[in-house]
GUVORO-684415 format. One record per atom (N, C-alpha, C): x, y, z; residue in three letters; atom name. Coordinates in nm, 2 decimals. Example, Ala and Ser with C-alpha at 12.3 -4.5 7.8 and 13.67 -1.06 7.14 Angstrom:
R   east  north     up code site
R   1.32  -0.57   0.78  ALA    N
R   1.23  -0.45   0.78  ALA   CA
R   1.32  -0.33   0.78  ALA    C
R   1.28  -0.22   0.71  SER    N
R   1.37  -0.11   0.71  SER   CA
R   1.29   0.00   0.79  SER    C
***
This chain:
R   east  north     up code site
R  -1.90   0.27  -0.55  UNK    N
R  -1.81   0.37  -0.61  UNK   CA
R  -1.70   0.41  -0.52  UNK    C
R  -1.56   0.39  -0.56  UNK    N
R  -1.49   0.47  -0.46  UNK   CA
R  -1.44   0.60  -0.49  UNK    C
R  -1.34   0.60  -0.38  UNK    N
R  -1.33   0.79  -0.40  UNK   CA
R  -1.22   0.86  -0.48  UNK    C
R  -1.19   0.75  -0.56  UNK    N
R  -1.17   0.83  -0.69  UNK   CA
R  -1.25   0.83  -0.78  UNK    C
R  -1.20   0.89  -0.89  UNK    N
R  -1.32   0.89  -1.02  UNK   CA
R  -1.26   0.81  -1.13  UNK    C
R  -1.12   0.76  -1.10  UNK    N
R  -1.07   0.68  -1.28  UNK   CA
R  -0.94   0.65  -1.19  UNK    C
R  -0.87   0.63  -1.30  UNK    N
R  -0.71   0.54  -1.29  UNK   CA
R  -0.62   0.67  -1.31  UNK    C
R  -0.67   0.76  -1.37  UNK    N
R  -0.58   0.88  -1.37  UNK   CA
R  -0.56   0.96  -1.22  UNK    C
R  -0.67   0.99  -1.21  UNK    N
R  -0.65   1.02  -1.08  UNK   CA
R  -0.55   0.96  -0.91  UNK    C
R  -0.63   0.80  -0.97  UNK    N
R  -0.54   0.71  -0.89  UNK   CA
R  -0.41   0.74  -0.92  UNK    C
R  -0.32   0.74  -1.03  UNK    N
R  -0.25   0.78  -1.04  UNK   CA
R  -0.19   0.91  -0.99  UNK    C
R  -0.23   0.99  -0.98  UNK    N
R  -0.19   1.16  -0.95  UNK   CA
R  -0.19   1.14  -0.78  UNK    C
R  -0.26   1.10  -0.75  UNK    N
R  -0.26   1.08  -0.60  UNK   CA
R  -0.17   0.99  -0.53  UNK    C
R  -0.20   0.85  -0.57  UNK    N
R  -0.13   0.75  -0.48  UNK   CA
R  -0.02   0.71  -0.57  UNK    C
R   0.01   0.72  -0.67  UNK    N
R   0.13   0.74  -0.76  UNK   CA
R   0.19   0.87  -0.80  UNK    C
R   0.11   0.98  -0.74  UNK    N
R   0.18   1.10  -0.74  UNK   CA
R   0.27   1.08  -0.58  UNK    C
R   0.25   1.01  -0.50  UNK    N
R   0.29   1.07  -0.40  UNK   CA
R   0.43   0.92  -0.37  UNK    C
R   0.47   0.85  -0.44  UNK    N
R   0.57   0.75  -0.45  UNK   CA
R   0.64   0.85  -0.57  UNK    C
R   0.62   0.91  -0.65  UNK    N
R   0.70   1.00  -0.75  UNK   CA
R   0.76   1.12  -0.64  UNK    C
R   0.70   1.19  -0.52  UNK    N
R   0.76   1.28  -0.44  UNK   CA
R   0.84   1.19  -0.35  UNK    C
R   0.82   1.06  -0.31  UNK    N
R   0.95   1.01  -0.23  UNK   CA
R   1.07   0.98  -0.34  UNK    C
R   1.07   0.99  -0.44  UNK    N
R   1.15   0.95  -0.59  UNK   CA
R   1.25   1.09  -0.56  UNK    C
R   1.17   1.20  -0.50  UNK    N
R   1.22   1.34  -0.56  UNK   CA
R   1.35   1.37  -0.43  UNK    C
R   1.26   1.31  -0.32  UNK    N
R   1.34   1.32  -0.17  UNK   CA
R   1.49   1.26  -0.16  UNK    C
R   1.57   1.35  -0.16  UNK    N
R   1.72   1.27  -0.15  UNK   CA
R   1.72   1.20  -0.03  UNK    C
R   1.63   1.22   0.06  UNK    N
R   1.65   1.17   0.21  UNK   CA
R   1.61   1.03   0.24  UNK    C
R   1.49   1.03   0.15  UNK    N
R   1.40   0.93   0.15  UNK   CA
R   1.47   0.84   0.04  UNK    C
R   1.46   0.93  -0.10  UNK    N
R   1.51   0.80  -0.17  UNK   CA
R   1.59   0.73  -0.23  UNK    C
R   1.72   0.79  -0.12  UNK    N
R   1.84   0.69  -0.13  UNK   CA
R   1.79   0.53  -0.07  UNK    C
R   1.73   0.59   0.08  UNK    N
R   1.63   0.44   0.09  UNK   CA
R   1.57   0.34   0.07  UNK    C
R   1.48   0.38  -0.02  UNK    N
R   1.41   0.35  -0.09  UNK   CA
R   1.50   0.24  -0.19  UNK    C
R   1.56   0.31  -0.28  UNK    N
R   1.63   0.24  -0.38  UNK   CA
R   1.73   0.17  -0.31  UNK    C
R   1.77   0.19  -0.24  UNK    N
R   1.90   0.05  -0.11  UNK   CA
R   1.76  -0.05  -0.11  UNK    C
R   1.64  -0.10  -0.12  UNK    N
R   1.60  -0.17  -0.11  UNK   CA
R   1.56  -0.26  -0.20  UNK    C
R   1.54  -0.22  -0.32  UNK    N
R   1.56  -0.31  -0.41  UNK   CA
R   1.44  -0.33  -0.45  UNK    C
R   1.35  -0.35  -0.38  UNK    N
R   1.15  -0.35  -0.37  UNK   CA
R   1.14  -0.26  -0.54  UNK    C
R   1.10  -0.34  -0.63  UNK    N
R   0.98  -0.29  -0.74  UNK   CA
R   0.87  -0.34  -0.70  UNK    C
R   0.75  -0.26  -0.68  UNK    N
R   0.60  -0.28  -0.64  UNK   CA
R   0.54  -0.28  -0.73  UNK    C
R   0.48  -0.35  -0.74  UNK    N
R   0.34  -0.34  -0.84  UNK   CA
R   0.18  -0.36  -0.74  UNK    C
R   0.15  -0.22  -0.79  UNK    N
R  -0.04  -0.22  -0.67  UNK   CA
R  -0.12  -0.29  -0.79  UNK    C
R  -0.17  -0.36  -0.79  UNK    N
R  -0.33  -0.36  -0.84  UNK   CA
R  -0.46  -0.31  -0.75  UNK    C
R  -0.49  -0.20  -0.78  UNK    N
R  -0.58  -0.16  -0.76  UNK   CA
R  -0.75  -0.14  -0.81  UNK    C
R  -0.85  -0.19  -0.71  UNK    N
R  -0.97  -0.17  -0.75  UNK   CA
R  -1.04  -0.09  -0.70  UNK    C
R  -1.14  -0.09  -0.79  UNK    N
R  -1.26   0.08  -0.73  UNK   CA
R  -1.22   0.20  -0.73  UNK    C
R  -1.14   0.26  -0.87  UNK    N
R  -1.16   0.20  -0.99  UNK   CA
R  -1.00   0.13  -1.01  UNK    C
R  -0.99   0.04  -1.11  UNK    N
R  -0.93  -0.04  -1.15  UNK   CA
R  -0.78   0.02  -1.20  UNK    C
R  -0.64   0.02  -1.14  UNK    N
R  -0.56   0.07  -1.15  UNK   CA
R  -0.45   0.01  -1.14  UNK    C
R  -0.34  -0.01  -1.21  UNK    N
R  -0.18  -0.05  -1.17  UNK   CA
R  -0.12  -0.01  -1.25  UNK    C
R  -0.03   0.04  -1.04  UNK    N
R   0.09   0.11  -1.05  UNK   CA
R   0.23   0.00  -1.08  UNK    C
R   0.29   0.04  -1.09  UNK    N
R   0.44  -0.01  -1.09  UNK   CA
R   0.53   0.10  -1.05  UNK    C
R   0.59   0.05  -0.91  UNK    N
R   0.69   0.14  -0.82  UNK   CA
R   0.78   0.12  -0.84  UNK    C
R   0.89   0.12  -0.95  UNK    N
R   1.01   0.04  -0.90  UNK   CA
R   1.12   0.18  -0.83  UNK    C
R   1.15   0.10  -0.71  UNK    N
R   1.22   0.22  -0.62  UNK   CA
R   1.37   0.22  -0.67  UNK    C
R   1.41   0.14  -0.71  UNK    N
R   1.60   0.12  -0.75  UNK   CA
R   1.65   0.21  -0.88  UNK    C
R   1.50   0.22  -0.96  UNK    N
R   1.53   0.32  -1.03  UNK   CA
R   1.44   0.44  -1.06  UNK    C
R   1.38   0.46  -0.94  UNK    N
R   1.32   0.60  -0.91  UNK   CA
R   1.20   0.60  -1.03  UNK    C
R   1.11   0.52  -1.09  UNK    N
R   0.99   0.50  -1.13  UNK   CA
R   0.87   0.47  -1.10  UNK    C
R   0.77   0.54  -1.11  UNK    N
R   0.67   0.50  -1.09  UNK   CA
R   0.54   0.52  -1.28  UNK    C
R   0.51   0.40  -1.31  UNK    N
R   0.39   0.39  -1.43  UNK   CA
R   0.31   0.33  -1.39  UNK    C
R   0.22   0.41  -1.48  UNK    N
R   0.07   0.37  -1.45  UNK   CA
R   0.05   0.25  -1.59  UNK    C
R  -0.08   0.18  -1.53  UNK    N
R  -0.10   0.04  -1.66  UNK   CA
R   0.02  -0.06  -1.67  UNK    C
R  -0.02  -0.14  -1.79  UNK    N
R   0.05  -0.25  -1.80  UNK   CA
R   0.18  -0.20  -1.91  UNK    C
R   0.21  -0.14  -1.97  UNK    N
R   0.29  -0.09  -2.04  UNK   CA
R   0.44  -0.12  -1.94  UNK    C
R   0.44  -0.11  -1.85  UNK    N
R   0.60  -0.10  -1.78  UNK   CA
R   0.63  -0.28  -1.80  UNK    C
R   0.78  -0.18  -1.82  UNK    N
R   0.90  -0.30  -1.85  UNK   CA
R   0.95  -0.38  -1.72  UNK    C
R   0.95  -0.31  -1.60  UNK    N
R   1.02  -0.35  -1.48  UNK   CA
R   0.96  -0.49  -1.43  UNK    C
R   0.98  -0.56  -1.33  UNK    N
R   0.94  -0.66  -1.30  UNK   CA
R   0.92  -0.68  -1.15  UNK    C
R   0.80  -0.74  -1.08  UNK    N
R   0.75  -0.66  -0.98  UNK   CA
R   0.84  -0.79  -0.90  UNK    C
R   0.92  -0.75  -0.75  UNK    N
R   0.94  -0.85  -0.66  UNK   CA
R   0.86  -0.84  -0.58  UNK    C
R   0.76  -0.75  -0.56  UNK    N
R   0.62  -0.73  -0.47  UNK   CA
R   0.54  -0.74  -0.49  UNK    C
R   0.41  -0.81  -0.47  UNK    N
R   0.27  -0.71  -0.53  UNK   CA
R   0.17  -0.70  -0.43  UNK    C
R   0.09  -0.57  -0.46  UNK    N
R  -0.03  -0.56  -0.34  UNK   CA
R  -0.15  -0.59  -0.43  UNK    C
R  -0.26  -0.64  -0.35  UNK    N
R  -0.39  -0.61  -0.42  UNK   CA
R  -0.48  -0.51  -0.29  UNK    C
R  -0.56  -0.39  -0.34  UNK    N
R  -0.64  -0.37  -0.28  UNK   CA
R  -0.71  -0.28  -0.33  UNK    C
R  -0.81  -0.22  -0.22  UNK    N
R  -0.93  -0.11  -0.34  UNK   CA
R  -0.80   0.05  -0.33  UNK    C
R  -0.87   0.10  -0.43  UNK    N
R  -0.80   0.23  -0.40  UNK   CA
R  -0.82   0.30  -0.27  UNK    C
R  -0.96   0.29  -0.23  UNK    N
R  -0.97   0.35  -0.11  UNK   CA
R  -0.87   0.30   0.00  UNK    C
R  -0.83   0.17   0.01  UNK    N
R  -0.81   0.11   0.09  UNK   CA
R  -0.57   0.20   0.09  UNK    C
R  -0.56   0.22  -0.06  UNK    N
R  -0.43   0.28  -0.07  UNK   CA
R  -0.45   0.43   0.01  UNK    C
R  -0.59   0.49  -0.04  UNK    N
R  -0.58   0.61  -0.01  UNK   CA
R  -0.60   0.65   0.18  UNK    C
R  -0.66   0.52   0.23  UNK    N
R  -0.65   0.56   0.35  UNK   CA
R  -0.52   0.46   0.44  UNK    C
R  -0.42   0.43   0.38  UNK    N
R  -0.33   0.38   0.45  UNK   CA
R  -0.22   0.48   0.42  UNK    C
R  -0.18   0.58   0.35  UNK    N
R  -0.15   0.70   0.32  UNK   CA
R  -0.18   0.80   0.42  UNK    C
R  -0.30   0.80   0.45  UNK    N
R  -0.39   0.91   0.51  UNK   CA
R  -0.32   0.85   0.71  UNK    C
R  -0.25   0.73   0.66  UNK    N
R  -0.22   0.71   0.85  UNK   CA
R  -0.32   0.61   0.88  UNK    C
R  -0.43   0.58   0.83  UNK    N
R  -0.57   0.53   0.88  UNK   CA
R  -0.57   0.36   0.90  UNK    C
R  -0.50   0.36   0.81  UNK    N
R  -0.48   0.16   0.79  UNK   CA
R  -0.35   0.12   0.79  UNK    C
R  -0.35   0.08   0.89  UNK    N
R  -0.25  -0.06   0.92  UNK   CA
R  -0.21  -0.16   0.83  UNK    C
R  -0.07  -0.15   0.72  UNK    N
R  -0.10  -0.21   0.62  UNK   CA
R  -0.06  -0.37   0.69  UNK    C
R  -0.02  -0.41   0.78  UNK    N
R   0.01  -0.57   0.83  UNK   CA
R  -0.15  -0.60   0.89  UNK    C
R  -0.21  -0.52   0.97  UNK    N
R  -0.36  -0.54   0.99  UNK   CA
R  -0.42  -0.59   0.89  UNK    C
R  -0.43  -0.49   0.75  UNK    N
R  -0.49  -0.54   0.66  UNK   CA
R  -0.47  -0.62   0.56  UNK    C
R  -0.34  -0.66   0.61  UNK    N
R  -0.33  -0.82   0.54  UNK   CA
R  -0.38  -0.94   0.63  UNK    C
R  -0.34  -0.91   0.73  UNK    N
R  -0.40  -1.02   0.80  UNK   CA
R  -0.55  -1.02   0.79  UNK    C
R  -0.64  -0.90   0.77  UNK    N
R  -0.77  -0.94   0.79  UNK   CA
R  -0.81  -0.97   0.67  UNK    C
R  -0.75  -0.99   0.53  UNK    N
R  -0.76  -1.01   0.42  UNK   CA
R  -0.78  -0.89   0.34  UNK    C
R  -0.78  -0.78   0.36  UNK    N
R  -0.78  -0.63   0.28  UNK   CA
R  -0.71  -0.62   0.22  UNK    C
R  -0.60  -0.68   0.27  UNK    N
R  -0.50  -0.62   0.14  UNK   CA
R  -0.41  -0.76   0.11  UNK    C
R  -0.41  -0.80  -0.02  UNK    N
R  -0.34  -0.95  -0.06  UNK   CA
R  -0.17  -0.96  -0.09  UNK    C
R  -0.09  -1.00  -0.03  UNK    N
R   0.01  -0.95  -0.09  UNK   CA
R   0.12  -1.10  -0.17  UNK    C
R   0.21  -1.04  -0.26  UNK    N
R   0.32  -1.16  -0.29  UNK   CA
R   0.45  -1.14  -0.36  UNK    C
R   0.52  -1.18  -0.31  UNK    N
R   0.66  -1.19  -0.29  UNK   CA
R   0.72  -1.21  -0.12  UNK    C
R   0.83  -1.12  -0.15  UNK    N
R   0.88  -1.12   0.03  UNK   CA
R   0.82  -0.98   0.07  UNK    C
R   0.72  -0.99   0.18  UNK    N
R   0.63  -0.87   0.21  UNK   CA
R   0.72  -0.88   0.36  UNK    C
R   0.82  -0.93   0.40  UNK    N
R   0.87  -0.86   0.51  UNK   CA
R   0.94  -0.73   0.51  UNK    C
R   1.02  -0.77   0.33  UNK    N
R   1.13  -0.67   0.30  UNK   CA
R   1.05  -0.52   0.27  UNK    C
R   0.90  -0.51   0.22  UNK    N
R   0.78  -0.47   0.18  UNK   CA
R   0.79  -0.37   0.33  UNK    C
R   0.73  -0.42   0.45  UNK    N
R   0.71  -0.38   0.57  UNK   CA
R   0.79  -0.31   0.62  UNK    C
R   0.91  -0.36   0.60  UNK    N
R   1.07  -0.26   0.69  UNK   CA
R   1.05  -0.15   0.60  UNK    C
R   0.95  -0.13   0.48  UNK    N
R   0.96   0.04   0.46  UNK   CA
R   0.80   0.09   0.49  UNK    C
R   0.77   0.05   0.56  UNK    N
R   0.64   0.14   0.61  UNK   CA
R   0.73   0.24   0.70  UNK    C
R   0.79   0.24   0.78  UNK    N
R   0.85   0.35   0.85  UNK   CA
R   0.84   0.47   0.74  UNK    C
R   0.96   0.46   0.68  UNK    N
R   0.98   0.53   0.55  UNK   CA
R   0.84   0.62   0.53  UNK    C
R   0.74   0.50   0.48  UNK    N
R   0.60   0.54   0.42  UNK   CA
R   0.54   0.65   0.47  UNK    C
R   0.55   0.62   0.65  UNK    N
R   0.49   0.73   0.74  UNK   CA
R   0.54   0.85   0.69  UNK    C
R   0.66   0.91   0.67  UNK    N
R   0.71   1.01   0.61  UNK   CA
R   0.65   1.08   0.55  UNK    C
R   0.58   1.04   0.47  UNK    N
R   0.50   1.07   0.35  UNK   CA
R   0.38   1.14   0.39  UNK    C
R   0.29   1.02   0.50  UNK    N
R   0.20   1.11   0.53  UNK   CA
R   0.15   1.24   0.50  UNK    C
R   0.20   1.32   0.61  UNK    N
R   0.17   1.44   0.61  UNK   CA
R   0.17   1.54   0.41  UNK    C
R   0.28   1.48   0.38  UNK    N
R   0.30   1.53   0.21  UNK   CA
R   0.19   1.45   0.12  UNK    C
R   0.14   1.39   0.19  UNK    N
R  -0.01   1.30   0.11  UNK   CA
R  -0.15   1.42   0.11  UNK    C
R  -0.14   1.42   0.25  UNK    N
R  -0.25   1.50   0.31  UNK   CA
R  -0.26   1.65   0.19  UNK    C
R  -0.14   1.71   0.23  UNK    N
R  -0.12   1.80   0.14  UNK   CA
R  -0.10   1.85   0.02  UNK    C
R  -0.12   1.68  -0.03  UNK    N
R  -0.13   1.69  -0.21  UNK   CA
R  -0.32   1.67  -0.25  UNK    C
R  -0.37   1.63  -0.11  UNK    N
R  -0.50   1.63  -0.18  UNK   CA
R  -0.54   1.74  -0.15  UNK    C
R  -0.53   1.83  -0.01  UNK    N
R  -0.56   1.96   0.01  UNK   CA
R  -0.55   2.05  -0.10  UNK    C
R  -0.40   2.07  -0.14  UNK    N
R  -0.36   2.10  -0.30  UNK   CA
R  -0.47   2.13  -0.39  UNK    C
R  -0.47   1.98  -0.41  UNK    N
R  -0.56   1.94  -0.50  UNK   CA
R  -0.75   1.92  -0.49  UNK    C
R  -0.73   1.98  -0.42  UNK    N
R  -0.93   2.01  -0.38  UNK   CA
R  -1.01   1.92  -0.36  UNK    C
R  -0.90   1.79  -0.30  UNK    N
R  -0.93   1.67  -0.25  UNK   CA
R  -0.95   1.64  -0.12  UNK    C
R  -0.98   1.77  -0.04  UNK    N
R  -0.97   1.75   0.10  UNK   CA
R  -1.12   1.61   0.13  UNK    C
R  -1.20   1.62   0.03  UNK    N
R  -1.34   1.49   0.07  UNK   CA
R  -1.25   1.32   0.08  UNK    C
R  -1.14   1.34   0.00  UNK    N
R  -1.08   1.22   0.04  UNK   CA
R  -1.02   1.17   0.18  UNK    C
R  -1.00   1.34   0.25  UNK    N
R  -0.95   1.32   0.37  UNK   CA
R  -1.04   1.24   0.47  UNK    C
R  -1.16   1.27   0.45  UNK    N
R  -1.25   1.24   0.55  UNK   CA
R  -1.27   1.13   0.50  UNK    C
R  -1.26   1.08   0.37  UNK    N
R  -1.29   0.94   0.34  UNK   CA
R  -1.32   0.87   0.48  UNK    C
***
């Protein structure tokens, strides 16, 4: 079982917190200069997001219109502790954690960015009475 409990949640968390880089003028002029729509598939529990950064979206499920030039595969835990600072998202491709496809270089040149977020991660689960995920 991972450390969420559903896809909504997944959602509020790891799709809540690509909706606050959406909100950041600083961040997401960036963001959108890059062109990157993501799509996570996520497991444990079972979730996909759709990021597209060009036009400031993030949906949960298959319903979205957008079209992904990225995609990740991994568990949720594995989103929630690369968030958390904990994982090395190029480590965890290379060790097979995390699967990825399209151009994952253009993908990488915004982990900088991502770092950003961090700390505003941390303190959406504290927030949210999710500090057990911290320790995940």
């Amino acid at each position: 079982m991972g450390v969420f409990k559903d896809e909504n949640e997944v959602d509020a968390y790891l799709g809540g917190i690509f909706r606050l880089a959406a909100a950041k003028d600083d961040l997401a002029v960036k963001f959108v200069n890059s062109g990157v729509v993501l799509r996570i598939h996520y497991t444990d529990p079972t979730a996909l997001l759709t990021v597209d950064m060009p036009n400031k979206t993030v949906e949960l499920g298959t319903a979205s219109t957008a079209r992904p030039n990225v995609q990740l595969y991994m568990t949720a835990d594995t989103g929630n502790q690369f968030l958390l600072g904990k994982v090395n998202l190029a480590a965890a491709m290379a060790r097979g954690a995390v699967r990825a496809k399209g151009p994952v270089p253009k993908l990488l040149k915004l982990i900088p960015l991502a770092r950003q977020l961090f700390p505003e991660y941390e303190k959406m689960l504290t927030e949210g009475g999710r500090t057990d995920l911290i320790e995940a």
